[in-house]
C-alpha positions as CSV (number, residue, x, y, z in Angstrom):
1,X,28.9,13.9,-72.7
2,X,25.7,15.1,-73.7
3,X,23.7,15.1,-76.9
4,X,24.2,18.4,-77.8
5,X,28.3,18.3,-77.0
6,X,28.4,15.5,-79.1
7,X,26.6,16.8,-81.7
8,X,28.5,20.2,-81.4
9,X,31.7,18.4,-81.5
10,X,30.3,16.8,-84.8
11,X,29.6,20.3,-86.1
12,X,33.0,21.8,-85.2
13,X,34.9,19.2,-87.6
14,X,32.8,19.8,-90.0
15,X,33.2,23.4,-90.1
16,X,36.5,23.7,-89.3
17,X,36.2,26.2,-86.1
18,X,34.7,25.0,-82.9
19,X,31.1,26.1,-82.0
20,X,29.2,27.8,-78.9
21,X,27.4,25.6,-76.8
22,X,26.4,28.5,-74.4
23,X,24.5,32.1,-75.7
24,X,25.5,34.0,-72.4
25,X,28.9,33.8,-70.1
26,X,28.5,31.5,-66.7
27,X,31.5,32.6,-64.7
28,X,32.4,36.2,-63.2
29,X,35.2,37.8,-65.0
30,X,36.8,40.3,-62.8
31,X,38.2,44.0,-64.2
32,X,41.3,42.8,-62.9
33,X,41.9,39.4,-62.4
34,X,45.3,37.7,-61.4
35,X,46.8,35.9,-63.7
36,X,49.3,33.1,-62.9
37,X,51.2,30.8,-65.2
38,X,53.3,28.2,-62.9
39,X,55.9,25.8,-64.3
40,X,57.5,22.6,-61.8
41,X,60.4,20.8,-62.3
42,X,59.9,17.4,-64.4
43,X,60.2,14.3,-61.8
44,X,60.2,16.3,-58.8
45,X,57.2,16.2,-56.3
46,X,55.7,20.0,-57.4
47,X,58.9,21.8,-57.0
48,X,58.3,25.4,-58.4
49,X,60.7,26.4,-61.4
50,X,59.2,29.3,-62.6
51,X,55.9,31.5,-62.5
52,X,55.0,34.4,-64.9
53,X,52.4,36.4,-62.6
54,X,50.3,39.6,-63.1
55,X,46.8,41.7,-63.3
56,X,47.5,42.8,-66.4
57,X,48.7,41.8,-69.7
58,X,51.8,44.6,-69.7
59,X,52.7,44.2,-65.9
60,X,54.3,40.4,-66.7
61,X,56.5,39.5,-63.4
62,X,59.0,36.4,-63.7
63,X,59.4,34.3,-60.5
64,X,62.5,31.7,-61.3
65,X,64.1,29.4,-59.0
66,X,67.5,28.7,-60.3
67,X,67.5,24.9,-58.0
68,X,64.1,23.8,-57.5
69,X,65.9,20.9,-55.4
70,X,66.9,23.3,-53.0
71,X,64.5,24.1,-49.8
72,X,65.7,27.6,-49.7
73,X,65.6,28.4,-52.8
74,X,61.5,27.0,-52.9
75,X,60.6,28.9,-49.9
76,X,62.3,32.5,-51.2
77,X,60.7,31.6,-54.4
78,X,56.9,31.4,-52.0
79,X,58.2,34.8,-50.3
80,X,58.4,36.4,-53.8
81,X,55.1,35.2,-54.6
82,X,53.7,36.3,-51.4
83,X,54.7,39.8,-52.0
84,X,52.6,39.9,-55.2
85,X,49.6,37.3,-54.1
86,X,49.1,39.2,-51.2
87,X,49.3,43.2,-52.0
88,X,46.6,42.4,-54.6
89,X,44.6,40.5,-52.3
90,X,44.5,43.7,-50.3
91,X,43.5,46.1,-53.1
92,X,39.6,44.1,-52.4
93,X,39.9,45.2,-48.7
94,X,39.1,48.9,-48.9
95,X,35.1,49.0,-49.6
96,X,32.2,46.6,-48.0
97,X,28.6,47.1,-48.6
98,X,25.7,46.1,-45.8
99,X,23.8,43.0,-46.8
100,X,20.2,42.4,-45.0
101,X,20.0,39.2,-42.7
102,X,17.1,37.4,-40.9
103,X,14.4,39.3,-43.4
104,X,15.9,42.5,-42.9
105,X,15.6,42.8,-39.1
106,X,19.9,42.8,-39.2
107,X,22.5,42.8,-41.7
108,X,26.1,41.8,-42.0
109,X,28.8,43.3,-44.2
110,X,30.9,41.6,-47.3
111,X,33.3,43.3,-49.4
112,X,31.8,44.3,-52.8
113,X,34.6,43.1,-55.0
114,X,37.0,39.8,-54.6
115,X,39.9,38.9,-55.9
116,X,40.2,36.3,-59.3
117,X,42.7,34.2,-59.8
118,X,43.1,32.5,-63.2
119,X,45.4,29.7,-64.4
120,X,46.2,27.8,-67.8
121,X,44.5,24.7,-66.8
122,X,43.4,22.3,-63.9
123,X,46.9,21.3,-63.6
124,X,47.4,24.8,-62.2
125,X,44.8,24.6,-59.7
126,X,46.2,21.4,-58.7
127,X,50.0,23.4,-58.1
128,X,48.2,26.1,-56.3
129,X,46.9,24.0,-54.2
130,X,49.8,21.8,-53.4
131,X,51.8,25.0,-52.6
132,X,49.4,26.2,-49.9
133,X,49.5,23.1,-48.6
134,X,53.5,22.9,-48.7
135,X,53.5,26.9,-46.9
136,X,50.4,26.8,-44.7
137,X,52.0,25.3,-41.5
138,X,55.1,26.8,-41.4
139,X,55.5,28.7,-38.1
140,X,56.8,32.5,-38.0
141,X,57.4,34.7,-35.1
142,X,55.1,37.4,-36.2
143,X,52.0,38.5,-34.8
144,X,50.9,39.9,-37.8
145,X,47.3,38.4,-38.9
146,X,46.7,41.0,-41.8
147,X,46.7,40.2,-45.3
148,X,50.5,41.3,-46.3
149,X,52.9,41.5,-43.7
150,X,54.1,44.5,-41.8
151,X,57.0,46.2,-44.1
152,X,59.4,46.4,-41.0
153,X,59.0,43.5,-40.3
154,X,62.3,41.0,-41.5
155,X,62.4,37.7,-42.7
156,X,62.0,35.8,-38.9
157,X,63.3,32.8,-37.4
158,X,60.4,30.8,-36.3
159,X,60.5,27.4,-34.6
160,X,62.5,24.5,-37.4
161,X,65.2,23.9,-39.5
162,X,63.8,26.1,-42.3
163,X,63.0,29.4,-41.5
164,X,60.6,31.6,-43.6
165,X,59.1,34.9,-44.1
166,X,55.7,36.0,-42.1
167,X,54.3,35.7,-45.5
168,X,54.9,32.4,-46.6
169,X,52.4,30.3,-44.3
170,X,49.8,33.4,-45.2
171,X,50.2,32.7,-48.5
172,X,49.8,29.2,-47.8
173,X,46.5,29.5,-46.6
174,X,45.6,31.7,-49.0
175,X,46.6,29.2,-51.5
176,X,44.6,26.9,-49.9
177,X,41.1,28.6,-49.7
178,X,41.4,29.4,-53.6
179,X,42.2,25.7,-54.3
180,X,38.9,25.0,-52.4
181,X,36.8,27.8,-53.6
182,X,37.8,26.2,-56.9
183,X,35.9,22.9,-55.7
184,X,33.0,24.8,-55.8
185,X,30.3,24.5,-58.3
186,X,29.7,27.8,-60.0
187,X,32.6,30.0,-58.3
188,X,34.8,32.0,-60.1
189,X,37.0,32.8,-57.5
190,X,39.9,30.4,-58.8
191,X,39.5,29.4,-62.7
192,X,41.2,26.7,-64.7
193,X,40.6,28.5,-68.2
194,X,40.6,25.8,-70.2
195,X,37.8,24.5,-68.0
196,X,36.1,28.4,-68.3
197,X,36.6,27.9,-72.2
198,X,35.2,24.6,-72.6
199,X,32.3,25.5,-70.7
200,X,31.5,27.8,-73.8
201,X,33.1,26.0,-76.8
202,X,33.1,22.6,-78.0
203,X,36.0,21.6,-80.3
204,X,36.4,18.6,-82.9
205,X,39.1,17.1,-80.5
206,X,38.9,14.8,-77.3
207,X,39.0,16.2,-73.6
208,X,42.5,15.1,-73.0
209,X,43.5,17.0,-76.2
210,X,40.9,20.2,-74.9
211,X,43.4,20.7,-71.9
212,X,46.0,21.8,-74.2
213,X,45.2,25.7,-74.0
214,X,47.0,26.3,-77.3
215,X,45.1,23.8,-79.5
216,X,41.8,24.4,-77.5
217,X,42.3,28.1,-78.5
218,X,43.2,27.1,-82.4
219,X,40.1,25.7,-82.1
220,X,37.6,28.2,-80.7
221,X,39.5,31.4,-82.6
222,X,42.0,29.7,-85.5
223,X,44.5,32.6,-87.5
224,X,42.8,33.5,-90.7
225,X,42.9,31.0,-93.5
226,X,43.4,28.4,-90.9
227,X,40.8,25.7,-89.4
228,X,41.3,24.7,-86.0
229,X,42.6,21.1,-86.7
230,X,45.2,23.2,-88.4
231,X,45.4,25.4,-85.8
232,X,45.8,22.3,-83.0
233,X,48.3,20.6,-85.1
234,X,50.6,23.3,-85.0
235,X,50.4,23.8,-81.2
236,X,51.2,20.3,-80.9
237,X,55.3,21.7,-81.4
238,X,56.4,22.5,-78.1
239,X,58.9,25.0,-80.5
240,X,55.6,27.0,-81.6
241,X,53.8,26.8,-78.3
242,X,55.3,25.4,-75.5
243,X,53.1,23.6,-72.7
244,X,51.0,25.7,-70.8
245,X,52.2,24.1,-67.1
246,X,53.0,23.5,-64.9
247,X,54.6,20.3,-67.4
248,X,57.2,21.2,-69.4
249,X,58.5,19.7,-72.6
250,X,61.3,16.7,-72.3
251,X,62.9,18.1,-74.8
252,X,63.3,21.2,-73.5
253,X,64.3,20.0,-70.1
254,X,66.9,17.6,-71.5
255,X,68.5,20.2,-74.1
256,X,68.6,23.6,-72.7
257,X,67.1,23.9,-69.3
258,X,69.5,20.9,-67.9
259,X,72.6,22.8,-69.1
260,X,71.5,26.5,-67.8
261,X,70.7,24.8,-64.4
262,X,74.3,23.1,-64.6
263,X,75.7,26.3,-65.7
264,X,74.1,28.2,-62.9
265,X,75.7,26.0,-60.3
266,X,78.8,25.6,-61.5
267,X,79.1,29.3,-61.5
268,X,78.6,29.7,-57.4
269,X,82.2,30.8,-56.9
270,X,82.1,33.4,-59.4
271,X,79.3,36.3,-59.0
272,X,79.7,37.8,-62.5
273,X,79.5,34.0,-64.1
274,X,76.4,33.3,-62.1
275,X,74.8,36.5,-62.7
276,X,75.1,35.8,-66.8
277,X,73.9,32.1,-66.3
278,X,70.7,33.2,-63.8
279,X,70.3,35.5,-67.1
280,X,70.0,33.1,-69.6
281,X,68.8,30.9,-67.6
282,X,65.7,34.2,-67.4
283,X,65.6,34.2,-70.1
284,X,65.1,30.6,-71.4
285,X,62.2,30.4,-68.8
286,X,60.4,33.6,-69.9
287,X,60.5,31.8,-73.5
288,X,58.3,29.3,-72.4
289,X,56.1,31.1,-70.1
290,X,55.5,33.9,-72.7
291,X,53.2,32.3,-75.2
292,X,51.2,31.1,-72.8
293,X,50.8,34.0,-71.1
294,X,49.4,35.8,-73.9
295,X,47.2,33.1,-74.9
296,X,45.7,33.4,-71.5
297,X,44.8,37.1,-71.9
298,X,43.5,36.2,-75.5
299,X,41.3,34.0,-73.6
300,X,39.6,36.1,-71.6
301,X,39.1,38.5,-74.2
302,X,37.2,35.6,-76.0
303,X,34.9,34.8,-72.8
304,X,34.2,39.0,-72.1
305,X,32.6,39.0,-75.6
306,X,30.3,36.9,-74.2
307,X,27.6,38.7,-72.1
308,X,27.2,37.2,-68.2
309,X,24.2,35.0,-67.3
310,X,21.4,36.4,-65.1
311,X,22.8,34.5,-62.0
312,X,26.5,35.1,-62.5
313,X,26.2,37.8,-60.1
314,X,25.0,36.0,-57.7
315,X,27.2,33.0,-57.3
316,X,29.8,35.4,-57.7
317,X,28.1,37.3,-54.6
318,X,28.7,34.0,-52.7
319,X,32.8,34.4,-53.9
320,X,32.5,37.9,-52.2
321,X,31.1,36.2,-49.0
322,X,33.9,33.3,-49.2
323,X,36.4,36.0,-49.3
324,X,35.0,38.4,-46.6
325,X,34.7,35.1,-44.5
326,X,38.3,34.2,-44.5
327,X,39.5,37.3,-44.7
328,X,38.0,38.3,-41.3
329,X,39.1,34.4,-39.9
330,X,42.8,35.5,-40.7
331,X,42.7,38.7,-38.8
332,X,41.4,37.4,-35.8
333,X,44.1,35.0,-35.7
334,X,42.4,32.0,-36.8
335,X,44.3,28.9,-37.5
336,X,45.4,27.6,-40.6
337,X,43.0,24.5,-42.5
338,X,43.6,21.7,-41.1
339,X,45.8,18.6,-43.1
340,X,42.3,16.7,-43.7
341,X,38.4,17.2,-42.4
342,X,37.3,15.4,-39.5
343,X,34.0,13.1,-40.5
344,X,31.4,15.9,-39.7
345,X,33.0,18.4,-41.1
346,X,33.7,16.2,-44.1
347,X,30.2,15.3,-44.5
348,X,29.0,19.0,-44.1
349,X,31.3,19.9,-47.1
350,X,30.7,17.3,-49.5
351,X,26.6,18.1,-48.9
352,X,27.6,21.2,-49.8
353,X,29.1,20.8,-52.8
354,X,26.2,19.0,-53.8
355,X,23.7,21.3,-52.9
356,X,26.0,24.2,-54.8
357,X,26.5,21.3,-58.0
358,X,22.8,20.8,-58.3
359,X,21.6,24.3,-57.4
360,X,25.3,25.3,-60.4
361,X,23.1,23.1,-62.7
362,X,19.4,24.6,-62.6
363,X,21.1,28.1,-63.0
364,X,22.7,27.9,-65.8
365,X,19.9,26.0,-67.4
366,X,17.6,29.0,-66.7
367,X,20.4,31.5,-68.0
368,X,20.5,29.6,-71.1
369,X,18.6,28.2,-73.8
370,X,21.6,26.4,-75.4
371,X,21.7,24.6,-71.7
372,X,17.7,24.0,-71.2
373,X,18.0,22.7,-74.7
374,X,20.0,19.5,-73.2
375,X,16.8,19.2,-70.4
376,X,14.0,19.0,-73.2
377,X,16.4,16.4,-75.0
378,X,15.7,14.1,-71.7
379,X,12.5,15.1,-71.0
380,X,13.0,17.4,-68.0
381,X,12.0,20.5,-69.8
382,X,9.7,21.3,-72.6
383,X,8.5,24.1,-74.7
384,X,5.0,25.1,-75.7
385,X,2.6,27.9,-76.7
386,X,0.1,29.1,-74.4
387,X,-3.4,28.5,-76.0
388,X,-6.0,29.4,-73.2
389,X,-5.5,31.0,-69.9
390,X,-7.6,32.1,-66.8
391,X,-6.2,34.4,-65.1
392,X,-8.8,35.3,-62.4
393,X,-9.7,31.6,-61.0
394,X,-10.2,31.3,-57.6
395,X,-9.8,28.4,-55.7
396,X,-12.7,28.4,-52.9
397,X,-12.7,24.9,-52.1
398,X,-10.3,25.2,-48.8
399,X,-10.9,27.3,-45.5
400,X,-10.2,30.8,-47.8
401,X,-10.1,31.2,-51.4
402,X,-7.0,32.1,-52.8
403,X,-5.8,32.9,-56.7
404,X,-5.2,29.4,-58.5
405,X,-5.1,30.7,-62.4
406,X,-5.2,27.9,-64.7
407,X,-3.1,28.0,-68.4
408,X,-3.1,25.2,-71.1
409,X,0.1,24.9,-73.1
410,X,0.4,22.9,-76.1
411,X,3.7,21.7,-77.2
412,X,5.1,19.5,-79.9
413,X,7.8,17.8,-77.7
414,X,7.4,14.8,-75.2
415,X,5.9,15.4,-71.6
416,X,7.2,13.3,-69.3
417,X,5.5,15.1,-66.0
418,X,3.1,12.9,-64.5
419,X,0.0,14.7,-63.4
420,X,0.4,16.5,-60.1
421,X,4.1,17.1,-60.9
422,X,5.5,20.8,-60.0
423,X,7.2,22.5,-62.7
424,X,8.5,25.7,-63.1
425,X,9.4,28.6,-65.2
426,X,12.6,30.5,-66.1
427,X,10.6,33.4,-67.1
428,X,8.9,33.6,-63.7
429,X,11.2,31.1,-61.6
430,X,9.2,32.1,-58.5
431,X,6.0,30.3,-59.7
432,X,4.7,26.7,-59.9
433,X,2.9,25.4,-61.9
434,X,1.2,21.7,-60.8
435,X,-0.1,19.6,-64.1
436,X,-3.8,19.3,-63.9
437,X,-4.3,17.1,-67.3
438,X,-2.2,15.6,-70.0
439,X,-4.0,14.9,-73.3
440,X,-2.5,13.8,-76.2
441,X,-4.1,15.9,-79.5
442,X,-3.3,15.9,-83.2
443,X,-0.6,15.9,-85.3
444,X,1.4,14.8,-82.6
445,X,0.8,17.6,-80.0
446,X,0.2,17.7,-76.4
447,X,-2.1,19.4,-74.1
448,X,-0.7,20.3,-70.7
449,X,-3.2,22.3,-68.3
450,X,-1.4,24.1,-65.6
451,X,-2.4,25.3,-62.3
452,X,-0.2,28.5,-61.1
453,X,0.7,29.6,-57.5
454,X,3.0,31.7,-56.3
455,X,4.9,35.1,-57.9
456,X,1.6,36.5,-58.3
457,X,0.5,38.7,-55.9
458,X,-0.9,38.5,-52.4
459,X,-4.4,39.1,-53.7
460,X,-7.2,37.8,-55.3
461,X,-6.0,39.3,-58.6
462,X,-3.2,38.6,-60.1
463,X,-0.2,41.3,-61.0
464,X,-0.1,42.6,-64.2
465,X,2.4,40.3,-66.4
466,X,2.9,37.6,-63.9
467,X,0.4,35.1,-65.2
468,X,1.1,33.8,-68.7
469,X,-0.9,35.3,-71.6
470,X,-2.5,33.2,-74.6
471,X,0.2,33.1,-77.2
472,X,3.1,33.5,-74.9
473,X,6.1,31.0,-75.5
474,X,6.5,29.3,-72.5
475,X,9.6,26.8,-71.5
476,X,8.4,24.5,-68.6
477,X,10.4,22.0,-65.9
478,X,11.0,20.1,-63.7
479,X,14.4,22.0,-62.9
480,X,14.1,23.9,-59.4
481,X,15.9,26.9,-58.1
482,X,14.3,27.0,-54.6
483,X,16.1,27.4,-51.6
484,X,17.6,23.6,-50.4
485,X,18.0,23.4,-46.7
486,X,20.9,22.2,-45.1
487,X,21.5,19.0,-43.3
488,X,21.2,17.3,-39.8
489,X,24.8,16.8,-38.8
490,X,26.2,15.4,-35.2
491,X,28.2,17.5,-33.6
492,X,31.5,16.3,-33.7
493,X,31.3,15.6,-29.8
494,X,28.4,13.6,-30.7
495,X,30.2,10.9,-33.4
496,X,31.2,7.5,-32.6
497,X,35.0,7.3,-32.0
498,X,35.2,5.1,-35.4
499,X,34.3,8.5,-37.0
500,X,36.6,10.8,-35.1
501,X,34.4,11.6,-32.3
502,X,34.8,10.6,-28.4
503,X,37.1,8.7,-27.0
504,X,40.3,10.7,-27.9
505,X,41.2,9.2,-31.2
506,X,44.7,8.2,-31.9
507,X,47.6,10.6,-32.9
508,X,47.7,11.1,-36.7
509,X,50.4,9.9,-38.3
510,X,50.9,12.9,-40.2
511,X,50.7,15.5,-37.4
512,X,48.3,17.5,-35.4
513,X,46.0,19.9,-37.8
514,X,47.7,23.2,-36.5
515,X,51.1,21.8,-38.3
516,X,53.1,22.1,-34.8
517,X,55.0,18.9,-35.6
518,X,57.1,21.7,-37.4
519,X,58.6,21.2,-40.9
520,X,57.9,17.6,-42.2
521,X,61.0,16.7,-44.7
522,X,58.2,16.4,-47.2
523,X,56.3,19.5,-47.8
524,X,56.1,19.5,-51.6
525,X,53.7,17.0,-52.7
């Protein structure tokens, strides 16, 4: 935790309400995003028992599986998910946009919207994912490759004991590339929202207790009259607000969903019975998925108040690549991901990440003040007033002269940058600035002169506005948004065969990666 959490945590007892620790919003928020609210069975190995699922705060749909213990019953429950997953997946399909490659000389296409999908908390992502991974492999008789299956088409008979619907394994992979979009620093393509709130907020209570959606939300917008301890304490009765899943409470497992399950099958033999206890048992289900659900579309009400950061659009540009990406891999008829990454590939990904985690970083910081503020705090960033510039210097010294304006800041705050460090500037993120001199001056001030390049021109004058004038405010550091190159990888080929590479490795355990082993007796986990 940083300075400034804690400190806003601090401030957020002490006033009762929790307080902003970001001045513009960091993640996309779609016009229409998907919103799903999953509950499992308690002590079963991710068994769906219910889902509330829509776009929309009026178009509410209930998914319930009456026996989560049963295999059918889990897969029909996938189909039914399938056949609202996948007709809004398609609803992104209809309009791409040309983007310029290799300095404009070709371009490639992307989609110009993406789907969103948004869950109560990481524990959603983490049933998301498990139910992509459960529905990916299973085999189908159709040929289909398109987003939703053909309408004619009925449920199939593939090869295995369990047969499924065409859309079940497309689902499954769909599933799968939100779960890892969702890895992703910066994308919005899958969002935990209490992750998305706490991002913006900080409350007086732990992390633990922040993954509680109801008390975080006490906490960032309490009733009136109310403070958000007040307002966490009373979400804390699973009566008042039930968990936000996929948990539920013990109690209400032990006292009223255990008999409506029992109810429910010992009705089989009697089709009126049954009907009246899949009713209540409805019923009891939407009760718990209901307040939740409307605390999620309270929530991002709260986060579209906030307006979006300068480089939201552009991480969320990557989402729309992602998208476009698979999309096109599934209608060519490309295979499903595989059960786990071979070493290169596994390598390539988690550099990745880290390029994505430290480029996520730097972004926001330049987006936001309330963010840089943490930088300055440990002396990667400072802020100072330009008191002399030069805008016309020319640097002779080399083969050609070129335009090497000089600036002096001064600035109250500590300067950590050696001389000859780069830094840079959100204000003009394109240029750098190297550190010429340091000098310590009075009353506790510090005189940085700065040597620009770049982002001004490709004369010897400089374009108006892009060098610093005397009096400007100026935030400086050490923070970089350049472009990071990839890695050297092997090629797989080219790996020892203690990382997966030549000579033919053993069988895994587990399977091939195509999931041809057919139906594993444990898909659920």
């Amino acid at each position: 935790m940083s300075t400034l959490r804690a400190l806003a945590k601090a401030q957020a007892v002490a006033a009762g309400v929790a307080q902003p620790v970001a001045t513009v919003r960091h993640l996309h928020l779609s016009d229409r995003p998907l919103v799903l609210v999953p509950l499992a069975l308690a002590g079963e190995a991710n068994a769906p028992l219910a889902a509330l699922v829509g776009a929309a705060p009026d178009e509410a749909r209930l998914l319930v599986v009456p026996q989560p213990r049963n295999r059918d019953q889990r897969l029909a429950f996938a189909a039914e998910l399938a056949g609202i997953v996948l007709p809004y997946l398609e609803e992104f399909r209809g309009v791409s946009e040309a983007v310029p490659v290799d300095r404009g000389k070709d371009v490639r296409y992307r989609y110009v919207d993406a789907p969103q999908l948004l869950v109560p908390n990481p524990a959603g992502i983490t049933f998301l994912r498990l139910l992509g991974r459960s529905t990916r492999f299973r085999s189908d008789n159709s040929s289909s490759a398109r987003l939703t299956p053909r309408r004619d088409l009925e449920p199939s008979r593939p090869d295995g004991d369990h047969p499924v619907h065409p859309s079940v394994p497309l689902l499954g992979r769909w599933l799968t590339f939100f779960a890892e979009r969702a890895e992703h620093p910066g994308s919005a393509a899958l969002v935990a929202l209490t992750e998305a709130l706490t991002l913006h907020w900080a409350t007086g209570q732990s992390a633990v207790e922040d993954l509680h959606l109801p008390a975080l939300l006490g906490w960032i917008d309490p009733p009136p009259g109310s403070t958000g301890a007040e307002a966490a304490a009373r979400a804390e009765d699973p009566e008042v607000c039930p968990p936000a899943g996929p948990a539920t409470d013990p109690d209400f497992d032990n006292h009223r969903l255990a008999p409506a399950m029992a109810a429910y099958a010992e009705a089989e033999a009697d089709p009126v019975a049954r009907a009246e206890a899949y009713a209540e048992l409805a019923r009891l289900l939407r009760d718990q998925l209901t307040p939740t659900w409307e605390l999620m579309w309270r929530g991002v009400g709260l986060l579209r108040g906030l307006p979006p950061g300068a480089r939201v659009a552009g991480r969320w540009a990557s989402d729309r690549d992602a998208f476009t990406g698979h999309a096109e891999h599934v209608d060519a008829g490309g295979g499903p991901q595989p059960r786990r990454d071979g070493a290169v590939a596994a390598a390539v990904r988690l550099h990745r990440l880290e390029r994505a985690l430290a480029s996520y970083a730097v972004q926001r910081a330049y987006d936001d003040r309330l963010v840089m503020a943490e930088h300055r705090l440990t002396g990667e960033a400072f802020v100072g007033d330009v008191t002399l510039a030069d805008p016309k210097r020319v640097d002779d010294s080399g083969k050609r002269p070129v335009l090497r304006p000089r600036i002096q800041v001064v600035t109250t705050e500590p300067v950590l940058a050696p001389v000859g460090a780069t830094l840079y500037s959100p204000a003009r993120p394109s240029q750098k600035a190297k550190v010429v001199f340091v000098t310590p001056a009075a009353d506790g001030k510090t005189e940085v002169v700065l040597e620009l390049s770049g982002g001004m021109g490709r004369g010897l004058t400089a374009t108006p506005g892009s060098v610093p004038e005397v009096g400007e405010r100026l935030c400086l550091t050490t923070l970089s948004d350049a472009y990071l190159p990839a890695g050297n990888f092997p090629a797989p080929e080219e790996t020892p065969w203690t990382h997966g590479g030549p000579p033919t490795a053993a069988p895994d355990r587990e399977g091939p990666a195509d999931g041809s082993d057919g139906d594993p007796a444990e898909e659920w986990s």
